[in-house]
N, C-alpha and C positions, 0 to 999 in steps of 0.2 A: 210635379216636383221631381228633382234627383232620388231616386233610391240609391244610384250607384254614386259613392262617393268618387270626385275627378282623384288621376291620378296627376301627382307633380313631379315631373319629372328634371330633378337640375343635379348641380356636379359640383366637384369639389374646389374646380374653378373654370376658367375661362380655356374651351379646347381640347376639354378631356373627352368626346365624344357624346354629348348628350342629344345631339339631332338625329346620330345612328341610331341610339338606345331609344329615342325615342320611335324614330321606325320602325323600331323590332320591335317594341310595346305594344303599336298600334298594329302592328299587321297578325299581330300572334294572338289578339288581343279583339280582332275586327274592330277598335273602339275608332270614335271619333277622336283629330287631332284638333287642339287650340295652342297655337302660338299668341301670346296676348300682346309680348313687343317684338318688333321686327327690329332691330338698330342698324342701319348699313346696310350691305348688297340686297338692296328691293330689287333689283334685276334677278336675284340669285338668292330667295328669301330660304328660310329655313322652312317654312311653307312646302315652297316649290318641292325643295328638298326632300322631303318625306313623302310630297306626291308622288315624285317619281323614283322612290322604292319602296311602293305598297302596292299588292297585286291584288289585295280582296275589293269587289264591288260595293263591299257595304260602307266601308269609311266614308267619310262625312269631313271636309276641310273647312273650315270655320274661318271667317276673315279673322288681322291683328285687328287690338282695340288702337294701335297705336304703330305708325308703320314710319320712323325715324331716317334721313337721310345720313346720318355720318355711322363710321364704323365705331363709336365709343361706348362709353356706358352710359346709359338709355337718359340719366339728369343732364349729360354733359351732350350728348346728342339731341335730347327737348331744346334745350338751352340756346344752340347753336340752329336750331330749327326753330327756335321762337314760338315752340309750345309748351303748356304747361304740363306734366301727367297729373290727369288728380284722380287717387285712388277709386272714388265713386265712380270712374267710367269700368272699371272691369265688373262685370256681370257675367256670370257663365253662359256659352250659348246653347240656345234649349233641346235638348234633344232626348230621347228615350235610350240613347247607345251609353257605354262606357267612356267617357272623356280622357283623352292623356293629354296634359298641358305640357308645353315646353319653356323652362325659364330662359333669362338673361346670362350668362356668365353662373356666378357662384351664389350665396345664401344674401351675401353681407353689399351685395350691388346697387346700390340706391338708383332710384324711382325719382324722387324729386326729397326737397330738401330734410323731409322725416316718414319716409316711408320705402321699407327696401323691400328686394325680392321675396324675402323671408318674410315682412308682414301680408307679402300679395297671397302667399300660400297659408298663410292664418286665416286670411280676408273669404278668401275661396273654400274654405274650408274642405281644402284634399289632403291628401295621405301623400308622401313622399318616395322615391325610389331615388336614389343616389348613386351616381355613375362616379366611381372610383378608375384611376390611372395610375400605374406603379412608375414611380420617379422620386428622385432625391427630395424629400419633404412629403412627399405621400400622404405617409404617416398622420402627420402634423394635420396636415391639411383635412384628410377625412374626418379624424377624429374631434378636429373644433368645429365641422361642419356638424356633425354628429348630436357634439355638446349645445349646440345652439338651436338644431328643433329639439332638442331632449325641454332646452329650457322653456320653448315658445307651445308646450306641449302640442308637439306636431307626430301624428304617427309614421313609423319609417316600415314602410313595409320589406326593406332591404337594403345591398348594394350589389349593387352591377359592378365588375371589375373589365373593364376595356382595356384588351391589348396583350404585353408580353406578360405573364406570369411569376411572383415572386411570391415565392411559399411563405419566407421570413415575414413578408408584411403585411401579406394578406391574412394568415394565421394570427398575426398580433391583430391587426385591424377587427377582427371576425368576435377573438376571446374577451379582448379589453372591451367590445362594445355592447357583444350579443346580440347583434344585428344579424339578422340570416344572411346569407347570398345568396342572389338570387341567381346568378349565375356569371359565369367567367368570358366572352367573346372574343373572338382576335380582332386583330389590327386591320381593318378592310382599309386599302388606301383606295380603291373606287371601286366604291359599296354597288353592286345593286339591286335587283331583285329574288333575283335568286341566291345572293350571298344574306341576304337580308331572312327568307326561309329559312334558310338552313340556320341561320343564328337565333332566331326564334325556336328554334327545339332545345338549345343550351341553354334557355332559361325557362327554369320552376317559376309556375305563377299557379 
């Protein structure tokens, strides 16, 4: 059985860097990664992605339980691929390492027609880290993400802040919620290995 609780790793919304943060997780972290849905570029999976900027031998890459042709979100993607998602197929895969999952887009991303990303992290019973991006609604954005595993009692073991730095709302973000930081990253517009190191030292785990 698990002793180590998976970690889940998702954002505030769609593109705010959750596949970087997730490879800084996993390589700082030696943990195994699971991607549970792929939606869109299987050529160029988020898989692939984190393979190829992680340098430790001991990770572990886990197939999806579900690997979607279109770039949409994962109901409107099955839908269009003529599969079903049903909850019962995610099952963790087994392993004695630390687990960091990678979600779909945001919390509120539906799965199929009553079950969203947010209950797949309930289902999985992991802990959360939340990759925050400073932009017009920010704000808003982190703190209903926030409000929402507050209410699905989902533990947050932080936020991740990806990119340019804004005192104003990360400060407010930080007081209003009492969420730690787990640390702040830059902007890697092509991440790779060795930017992935060095960002793994700027985050407290």
């Amino acid at each position: 059985m698990h002793d180590k609780q998976p970690i889940f790793i998702t954002g505030i919304g769609t593109g705010v860097g959750k596949t970087i943060v997730s490879a800084i997780i996993t390589e700082k972290l030696k943990a195994d990664y699971w991607k549970p849905i792929q939606s869109g570029d299987l050529d160029d999976s988020d898989t692939l992605k984190v393979q190829s900027l992680v340098s430790n031998e001991i990770t572990k890459f886990h197939p999806e339980a579900y690997r979607l042709t279109q770039p949409f979100s994962p109901h409107k993607s099955a839908a269009i691929d003529k599969v079903t998602i049903n909850s019962q197929n995610f099952t963790l895969p087994q392993t004695d390492n630390q687990l960091v999952i990678e979600g779909a887009g945001g919390l509120m991303v539906p799965l199929n027609d009553n079950f969203l990303i947010i209950d797949l992290i309930k289902q999985l019973n992991a802990k959360v880290i939340l990759v925050s991006q400073n932009y017009l609604g920010s704000i808003n954005h982190t703190l209903l993400s926030l409000y929402a595993l507050k209410t699905y009692n989902i533990p947050v073991m932080g936020i991740i802040f990806n990119g340019v730095e804004d005192i104003y709302s990360k400060s407010y973000i930080l007081s209003y919620s009492g969420i730690p930081e787990l640390g702040q990253i830059p902007m890697y517009d092509t991440p790779n290995k060795k930017s992935i190191i060095e960002a793994a030292a700027l985050i407290n785990l």
